[in-house]
N, C-alpha and C positions, 0 to 999 in steps of 0.2 A: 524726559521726566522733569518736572517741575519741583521746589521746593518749596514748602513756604513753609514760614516760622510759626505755627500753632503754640498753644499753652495749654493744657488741662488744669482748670480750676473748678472744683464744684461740679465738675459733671457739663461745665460748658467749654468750648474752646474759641479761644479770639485770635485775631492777628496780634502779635505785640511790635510789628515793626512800624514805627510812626510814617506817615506819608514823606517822600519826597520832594513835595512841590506846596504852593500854597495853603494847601489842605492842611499842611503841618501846623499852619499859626490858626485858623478854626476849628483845628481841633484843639489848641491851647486856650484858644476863647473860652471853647464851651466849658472845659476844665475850670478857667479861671470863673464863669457863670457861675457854675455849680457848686464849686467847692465854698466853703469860708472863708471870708476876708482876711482871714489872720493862717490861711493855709500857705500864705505864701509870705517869705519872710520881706523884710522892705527894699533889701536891697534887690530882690528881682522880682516884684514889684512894682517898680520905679523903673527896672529894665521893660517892661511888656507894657509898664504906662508910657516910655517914649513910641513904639513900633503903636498904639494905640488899642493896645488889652487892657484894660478897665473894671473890673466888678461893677456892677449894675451901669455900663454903660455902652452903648451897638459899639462892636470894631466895622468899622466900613472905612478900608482906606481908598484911595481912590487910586486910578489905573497906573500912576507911577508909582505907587507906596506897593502895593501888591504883585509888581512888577520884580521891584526890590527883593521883597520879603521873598518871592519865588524862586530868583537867583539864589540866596540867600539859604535855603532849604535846597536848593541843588548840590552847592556847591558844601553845604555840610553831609547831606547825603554822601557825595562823592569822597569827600574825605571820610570818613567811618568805616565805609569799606575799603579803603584804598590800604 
């Protein structure tokens, strides 16, 4: 038997557990896309502006930045449940 962490909002249900591996930081992109420039306060910000999250601007790191960032969503994954 499997579990997974569903939600009931509104009559629809989502995953709420964020990706373990690179996906984690495109799905923060597209957050960051979407949302308001002023949703995010400056000091993390200026965190997602170094890894290369931007408001109106492509994150495209390349194969060692992404490499990284993968580790990076591993090894925080890991700890969370640990």
């Amino acid at each position: 038997m499997t579990t997974q962490a569903l939600a009931e909002g509104t009559g629809k249900a989502f995953n709420t557990i964020p990706p373990g591996d690179f996906g984690l930081f495109e799905m923060i992109n597209a957050n960051v896309q979407e949302e308001p420039a002023t949703s995010y306060d400056p000091e993390l910000a200026g965190q997602l502006a170094a890894i290369g999250i931007v408001k109106g601007k492509p994150f495209n790191p390349d194969a060692r930045m992404k490499k990284i960032l993968a580790d990076a969503a591993a090894i925080g994954n890991a700890a969370a449940v640990s």
